[in-house]
TITIPA-172422 format. One line per field, with one value per atom (N, C-alpha, C, O): residue number from 0; residue in one letter; chain; atom name; x, y, z. Coordinates in steps of 0.02 Angstrom, whole numbers, always signed. Layout:
BEGIN
i = [NUM, ...]
aa = [A, ...]
ch = [A, ...]
at = [CA, ...]
xx = [X, ...]
yy = [Y, ...]
zz = [Z, ...]
//
This chain:
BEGIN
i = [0, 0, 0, 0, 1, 1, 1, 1, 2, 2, 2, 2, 3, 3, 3, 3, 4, 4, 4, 4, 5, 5, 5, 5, 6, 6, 6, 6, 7, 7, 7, 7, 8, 8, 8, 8, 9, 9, 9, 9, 10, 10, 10, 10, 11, 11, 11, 11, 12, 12, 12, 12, 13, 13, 13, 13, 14, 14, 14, 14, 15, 15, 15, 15, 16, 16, 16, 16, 17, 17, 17, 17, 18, 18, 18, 18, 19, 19, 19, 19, 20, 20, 20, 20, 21, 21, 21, 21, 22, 22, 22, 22, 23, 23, 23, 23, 24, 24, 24, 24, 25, 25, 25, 25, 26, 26, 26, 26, 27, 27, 27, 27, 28, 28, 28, 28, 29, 29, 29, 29, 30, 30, 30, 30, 31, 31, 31, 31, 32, 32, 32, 32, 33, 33, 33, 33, 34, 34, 34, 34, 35, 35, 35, 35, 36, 36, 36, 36, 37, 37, 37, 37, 38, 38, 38, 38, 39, 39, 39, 39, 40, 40, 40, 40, 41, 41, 41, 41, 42, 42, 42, 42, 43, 43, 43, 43, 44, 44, 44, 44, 45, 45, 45, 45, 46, 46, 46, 46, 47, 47, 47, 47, 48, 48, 48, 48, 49, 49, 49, 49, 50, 50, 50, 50, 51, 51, 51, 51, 52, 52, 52, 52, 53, 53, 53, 53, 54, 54, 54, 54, 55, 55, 55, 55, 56, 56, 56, 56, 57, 57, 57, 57, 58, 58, 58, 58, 59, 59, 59, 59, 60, 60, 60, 60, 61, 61, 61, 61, 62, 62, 62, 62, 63, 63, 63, 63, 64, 64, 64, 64, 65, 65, 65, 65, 66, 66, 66, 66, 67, 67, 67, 67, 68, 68, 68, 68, 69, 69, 69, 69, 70, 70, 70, 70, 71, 71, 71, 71, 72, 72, 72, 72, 73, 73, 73, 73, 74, 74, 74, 74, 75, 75, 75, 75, 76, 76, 76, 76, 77, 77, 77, 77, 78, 78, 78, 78, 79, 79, 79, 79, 80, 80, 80, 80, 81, 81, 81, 81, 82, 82, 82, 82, 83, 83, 83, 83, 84, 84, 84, 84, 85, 85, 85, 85, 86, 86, 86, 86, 87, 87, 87, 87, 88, 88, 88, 88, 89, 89, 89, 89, 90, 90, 90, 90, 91, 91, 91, 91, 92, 92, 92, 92, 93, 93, 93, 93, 94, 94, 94, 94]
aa = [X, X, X, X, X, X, X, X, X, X, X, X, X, X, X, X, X, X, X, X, X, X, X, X, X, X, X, X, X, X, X, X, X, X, X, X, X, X, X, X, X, X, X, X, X, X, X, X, X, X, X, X, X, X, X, X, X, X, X, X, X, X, X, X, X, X, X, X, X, X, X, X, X, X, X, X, X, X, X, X, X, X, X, X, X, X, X, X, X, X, X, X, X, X, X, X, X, X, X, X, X, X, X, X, X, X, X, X, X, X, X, X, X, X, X, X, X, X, X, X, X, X, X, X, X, X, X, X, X, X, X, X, X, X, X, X, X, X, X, X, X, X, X, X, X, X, X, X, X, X, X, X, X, X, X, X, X, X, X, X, X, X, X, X, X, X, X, X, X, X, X, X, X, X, X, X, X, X, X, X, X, X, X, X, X, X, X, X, X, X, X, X, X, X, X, X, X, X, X, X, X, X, X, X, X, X, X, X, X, X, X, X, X, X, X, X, X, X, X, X, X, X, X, X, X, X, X, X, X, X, X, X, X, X, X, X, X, X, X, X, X, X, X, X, X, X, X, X, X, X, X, X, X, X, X, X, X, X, X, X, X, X, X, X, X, X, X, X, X, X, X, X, X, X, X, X, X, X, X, X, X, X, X, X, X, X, X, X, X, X, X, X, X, X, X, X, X, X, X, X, X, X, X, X, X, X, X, X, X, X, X, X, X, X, X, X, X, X, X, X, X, X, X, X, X, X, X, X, X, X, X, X, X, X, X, X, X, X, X, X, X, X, X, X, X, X, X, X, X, X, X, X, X, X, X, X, X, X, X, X, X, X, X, X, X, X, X, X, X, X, X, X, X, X, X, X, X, X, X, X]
ch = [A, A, A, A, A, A, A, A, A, A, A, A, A, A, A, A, A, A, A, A, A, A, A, A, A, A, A, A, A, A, A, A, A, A, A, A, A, A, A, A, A, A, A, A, A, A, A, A, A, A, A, A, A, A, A, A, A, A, A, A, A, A, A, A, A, A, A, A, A, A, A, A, A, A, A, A, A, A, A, A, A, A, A, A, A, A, A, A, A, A, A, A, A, A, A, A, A, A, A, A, A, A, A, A, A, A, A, A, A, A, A, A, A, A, A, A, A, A, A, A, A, A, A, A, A, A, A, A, A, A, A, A, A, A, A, A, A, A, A, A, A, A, A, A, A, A, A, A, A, A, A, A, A, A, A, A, A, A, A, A, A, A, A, A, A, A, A, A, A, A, A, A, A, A, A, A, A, A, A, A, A, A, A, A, A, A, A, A, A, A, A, A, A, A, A, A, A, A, A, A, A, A, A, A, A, A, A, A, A, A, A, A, A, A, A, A, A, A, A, A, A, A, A, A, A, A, A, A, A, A, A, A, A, A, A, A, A, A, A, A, A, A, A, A, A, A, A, A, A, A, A, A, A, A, A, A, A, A, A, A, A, A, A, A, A, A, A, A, A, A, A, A, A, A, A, A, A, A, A, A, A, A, A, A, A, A, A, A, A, A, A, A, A, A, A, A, A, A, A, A, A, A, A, A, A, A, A, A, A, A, A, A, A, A, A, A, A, A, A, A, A, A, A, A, A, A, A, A, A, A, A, A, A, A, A, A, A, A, A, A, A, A, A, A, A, A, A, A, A, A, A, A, A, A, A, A, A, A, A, A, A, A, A, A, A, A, A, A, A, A, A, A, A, A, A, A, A, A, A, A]
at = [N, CA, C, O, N, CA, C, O, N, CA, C, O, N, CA, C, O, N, CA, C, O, N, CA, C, O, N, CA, C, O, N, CA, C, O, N, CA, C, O, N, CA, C, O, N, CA, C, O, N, CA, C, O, N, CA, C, O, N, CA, C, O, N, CA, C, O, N, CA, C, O, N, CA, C, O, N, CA, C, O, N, CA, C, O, N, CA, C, O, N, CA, C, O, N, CA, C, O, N, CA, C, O, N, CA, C, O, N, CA, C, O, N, CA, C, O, N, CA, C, O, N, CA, C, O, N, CA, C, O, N, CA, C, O, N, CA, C, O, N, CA, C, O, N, CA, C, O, N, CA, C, O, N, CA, C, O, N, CA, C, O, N, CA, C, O, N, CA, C, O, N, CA, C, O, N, CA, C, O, N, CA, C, O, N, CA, C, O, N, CA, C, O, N, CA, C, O, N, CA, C, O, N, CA, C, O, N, CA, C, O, N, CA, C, O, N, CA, C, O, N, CA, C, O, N, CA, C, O, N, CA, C, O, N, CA, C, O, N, CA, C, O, N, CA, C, O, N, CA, C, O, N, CA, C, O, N, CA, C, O, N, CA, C, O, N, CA, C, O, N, CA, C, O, N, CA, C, O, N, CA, C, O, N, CA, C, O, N, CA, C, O, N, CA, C, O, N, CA, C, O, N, CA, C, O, N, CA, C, O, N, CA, C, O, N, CA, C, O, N, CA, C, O, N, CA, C, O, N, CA, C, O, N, CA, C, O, N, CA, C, O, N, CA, C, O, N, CA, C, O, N, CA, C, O, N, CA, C, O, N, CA, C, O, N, CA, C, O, N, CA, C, O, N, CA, C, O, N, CA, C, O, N, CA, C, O, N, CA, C, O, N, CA, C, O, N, CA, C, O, N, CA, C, O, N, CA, C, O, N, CA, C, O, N, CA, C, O, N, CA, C, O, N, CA, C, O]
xx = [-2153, -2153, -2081, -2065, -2035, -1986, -1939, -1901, -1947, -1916, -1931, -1889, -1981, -2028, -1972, -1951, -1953, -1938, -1840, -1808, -1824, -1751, -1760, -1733, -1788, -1785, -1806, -1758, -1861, -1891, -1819, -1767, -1825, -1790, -1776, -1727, -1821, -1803, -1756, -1708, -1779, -1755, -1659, -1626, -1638, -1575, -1515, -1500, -1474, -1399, -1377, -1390, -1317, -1269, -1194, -1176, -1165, -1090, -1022, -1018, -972, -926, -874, -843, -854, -812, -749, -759, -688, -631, -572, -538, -567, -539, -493, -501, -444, -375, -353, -356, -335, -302, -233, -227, -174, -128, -91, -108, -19, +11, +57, +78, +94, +149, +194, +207, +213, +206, +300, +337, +306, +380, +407, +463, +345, +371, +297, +248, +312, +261, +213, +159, +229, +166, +135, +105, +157, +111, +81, +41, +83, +65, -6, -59, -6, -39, -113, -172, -68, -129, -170, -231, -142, -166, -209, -267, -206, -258, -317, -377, -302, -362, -388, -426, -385, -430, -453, -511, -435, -439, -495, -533, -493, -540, -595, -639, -614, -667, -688, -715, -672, -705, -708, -763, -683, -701, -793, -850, -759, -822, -906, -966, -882, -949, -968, -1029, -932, -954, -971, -998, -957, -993, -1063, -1106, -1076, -1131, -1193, -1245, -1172, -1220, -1242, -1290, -1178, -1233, -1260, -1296, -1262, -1298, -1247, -1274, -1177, -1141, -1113, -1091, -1099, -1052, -983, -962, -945, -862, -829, -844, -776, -739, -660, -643, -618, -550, -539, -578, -473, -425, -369, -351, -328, -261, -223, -248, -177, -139, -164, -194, -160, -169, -252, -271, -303, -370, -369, -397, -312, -319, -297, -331, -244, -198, -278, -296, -326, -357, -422, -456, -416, -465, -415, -412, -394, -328, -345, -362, -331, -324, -381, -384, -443, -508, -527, -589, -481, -512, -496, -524, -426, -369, -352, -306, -410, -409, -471, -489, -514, -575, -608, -606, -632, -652, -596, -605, -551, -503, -517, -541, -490, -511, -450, -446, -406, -336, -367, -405, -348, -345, -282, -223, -315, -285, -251, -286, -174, -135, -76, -36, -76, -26, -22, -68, +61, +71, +140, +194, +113, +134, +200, +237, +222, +243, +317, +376, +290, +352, +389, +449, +342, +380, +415, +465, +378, +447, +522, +578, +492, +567, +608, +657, +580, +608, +628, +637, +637, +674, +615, +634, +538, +495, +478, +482, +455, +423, +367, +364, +317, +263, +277, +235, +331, +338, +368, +428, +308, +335, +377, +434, +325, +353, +446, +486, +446, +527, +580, +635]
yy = [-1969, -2010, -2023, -2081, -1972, -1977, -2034, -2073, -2030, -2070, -2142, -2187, -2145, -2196, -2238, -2295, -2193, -2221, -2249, -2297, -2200, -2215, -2283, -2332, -2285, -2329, -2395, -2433, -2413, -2465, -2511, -2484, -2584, -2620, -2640, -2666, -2624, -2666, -2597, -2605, -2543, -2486, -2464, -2415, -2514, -2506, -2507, -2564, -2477, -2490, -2507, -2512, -2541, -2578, -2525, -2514, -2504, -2492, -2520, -2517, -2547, -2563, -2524, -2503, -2508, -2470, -2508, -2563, -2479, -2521, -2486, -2436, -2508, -2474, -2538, -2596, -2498, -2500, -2483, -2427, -2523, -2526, -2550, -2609, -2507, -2516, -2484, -2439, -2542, -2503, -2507, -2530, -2488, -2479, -2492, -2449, -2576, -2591, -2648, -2672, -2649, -2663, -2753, -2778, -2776, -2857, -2864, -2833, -2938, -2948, -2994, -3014, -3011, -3035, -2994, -3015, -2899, -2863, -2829, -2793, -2824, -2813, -2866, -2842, -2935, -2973, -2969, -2983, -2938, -2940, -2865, -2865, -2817, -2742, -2782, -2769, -2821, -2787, -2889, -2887, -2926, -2956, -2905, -2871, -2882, -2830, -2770, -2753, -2745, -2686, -2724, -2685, -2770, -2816, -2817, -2779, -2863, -2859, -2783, -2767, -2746, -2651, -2646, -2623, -2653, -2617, -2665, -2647, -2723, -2781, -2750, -2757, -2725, -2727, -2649, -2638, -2592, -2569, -2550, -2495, -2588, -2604, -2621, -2578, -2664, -2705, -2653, -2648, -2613, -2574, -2518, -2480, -2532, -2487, -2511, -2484, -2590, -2626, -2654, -2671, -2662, -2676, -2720, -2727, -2780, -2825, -2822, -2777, -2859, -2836, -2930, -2980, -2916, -2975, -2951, -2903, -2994, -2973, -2995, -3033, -2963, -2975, -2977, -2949, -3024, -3073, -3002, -2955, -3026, -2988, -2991, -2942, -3058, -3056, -3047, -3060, -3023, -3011, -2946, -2926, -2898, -2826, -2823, -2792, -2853, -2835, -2844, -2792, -2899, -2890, -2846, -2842, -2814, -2753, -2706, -2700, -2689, -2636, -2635, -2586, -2723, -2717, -2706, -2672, -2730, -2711, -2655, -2650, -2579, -2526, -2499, -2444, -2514, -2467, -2490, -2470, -2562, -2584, -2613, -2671, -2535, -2554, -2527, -2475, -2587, -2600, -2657, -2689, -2648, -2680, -2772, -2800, -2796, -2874, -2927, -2989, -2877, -2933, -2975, -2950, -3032, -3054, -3054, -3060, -3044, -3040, -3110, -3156, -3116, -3152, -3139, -3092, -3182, -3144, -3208, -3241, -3228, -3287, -3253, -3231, -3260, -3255, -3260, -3213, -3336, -3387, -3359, -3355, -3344, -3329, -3270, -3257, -3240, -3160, -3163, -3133, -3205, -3195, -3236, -3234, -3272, -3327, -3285, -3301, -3246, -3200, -3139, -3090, -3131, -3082, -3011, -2953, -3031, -2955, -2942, -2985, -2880, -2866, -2832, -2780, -2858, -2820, -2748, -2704, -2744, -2699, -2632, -2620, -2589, -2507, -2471, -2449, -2471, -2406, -2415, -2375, -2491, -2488, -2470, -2473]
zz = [+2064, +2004, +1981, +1966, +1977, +1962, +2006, +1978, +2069, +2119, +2105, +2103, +2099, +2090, +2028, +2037, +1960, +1893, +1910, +1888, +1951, +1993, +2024, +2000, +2063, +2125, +2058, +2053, +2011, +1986, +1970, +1949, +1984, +1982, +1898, +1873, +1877, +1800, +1762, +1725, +1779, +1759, +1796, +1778, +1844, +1867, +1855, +1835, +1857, +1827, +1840, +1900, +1824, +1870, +1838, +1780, +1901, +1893, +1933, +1994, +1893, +1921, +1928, +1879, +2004, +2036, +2075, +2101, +2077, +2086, +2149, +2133, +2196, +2272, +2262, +2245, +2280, +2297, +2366, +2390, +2390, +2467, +2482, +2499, +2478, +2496, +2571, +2610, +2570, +2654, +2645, +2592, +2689, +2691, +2769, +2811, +2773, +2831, +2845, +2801, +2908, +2907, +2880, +2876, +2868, +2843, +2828, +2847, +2766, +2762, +2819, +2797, +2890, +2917, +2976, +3026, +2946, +2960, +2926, +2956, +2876, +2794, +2799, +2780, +2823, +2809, +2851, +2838, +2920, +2972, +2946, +2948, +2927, +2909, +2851, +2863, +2798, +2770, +2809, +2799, +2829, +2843, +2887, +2853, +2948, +2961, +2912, +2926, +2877, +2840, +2765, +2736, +2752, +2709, +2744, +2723, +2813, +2852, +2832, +2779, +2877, +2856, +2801, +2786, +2769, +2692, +2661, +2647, +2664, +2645, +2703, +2690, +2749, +2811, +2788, +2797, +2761, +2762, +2686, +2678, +2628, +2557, +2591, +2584, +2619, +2626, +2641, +2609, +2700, +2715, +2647, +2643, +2593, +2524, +2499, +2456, +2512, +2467, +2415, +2362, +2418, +2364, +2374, +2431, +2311, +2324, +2314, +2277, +2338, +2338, +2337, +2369, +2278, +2289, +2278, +2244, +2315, +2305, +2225, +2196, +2191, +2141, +2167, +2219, +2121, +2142, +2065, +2033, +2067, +1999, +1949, +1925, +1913, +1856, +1838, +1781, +1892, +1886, +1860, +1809, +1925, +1913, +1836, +1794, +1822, +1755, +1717, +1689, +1711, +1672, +1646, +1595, +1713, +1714, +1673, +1612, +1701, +1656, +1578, +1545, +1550, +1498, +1476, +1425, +1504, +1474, +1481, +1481, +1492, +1500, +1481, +1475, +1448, +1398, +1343, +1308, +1328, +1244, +1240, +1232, +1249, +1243, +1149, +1117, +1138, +1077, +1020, +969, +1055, +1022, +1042, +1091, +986, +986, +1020, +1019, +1051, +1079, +1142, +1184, +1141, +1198, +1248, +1233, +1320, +1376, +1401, +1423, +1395, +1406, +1451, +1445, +1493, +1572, +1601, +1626, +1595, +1628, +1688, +1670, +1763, +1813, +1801, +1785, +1812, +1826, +1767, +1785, +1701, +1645, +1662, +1656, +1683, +1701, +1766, +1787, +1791, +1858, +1843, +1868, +1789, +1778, +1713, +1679, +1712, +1654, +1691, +1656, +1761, +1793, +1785, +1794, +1768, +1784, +1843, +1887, +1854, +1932, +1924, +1891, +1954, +1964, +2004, +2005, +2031, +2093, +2049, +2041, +2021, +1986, +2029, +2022, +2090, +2114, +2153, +2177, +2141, +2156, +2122, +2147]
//
């Protein structure tokens, strides 16, 4: 019975979970080939849990971020690429 109340579709949860895949590779157009293969695997083997998977670009991740560390708060999420790089920022911390 219990299995039964798990498994029921109307009764299901949904959770969103967030993988990170980085490398560390000698230029970027082997950087590029590591992760199109390494995307294929990751995506084939979501599938077999039954899960869907879509990539994030930067300013997607930034906005998960912000929705997880100003949660309840009413700011909106504003991130223009384009200013910060012409304003001399880097996405790149760990340099």
């Amino acid at each position: 019975m219990l299995l039964d109340k798990v498994t029921d579709a109307s009764n299901s949860a949904v959770q969103e979970r967030y993988i990170t895949v980085s490398a560390h590779r000698k230029n970027v157009e082997e950087a590029r080939a590591f992760f199109a293969r390494s995307t294929g695997d990751v995506v084939s083997r979501l599938v077999r849990l039954d899960a869907r998977s879509e990539e994030l670009d930067a300013t997607e991740r930034l906005r998960v971020l912000h929705d997880v560390y100003r949660t309840g708060e009413k700011t909106e999420f504003r991130f223009d690429l384009r200013y910060s790089v012409r304003r001399g920022r880097s996405l790149r911390w760990w340099a």
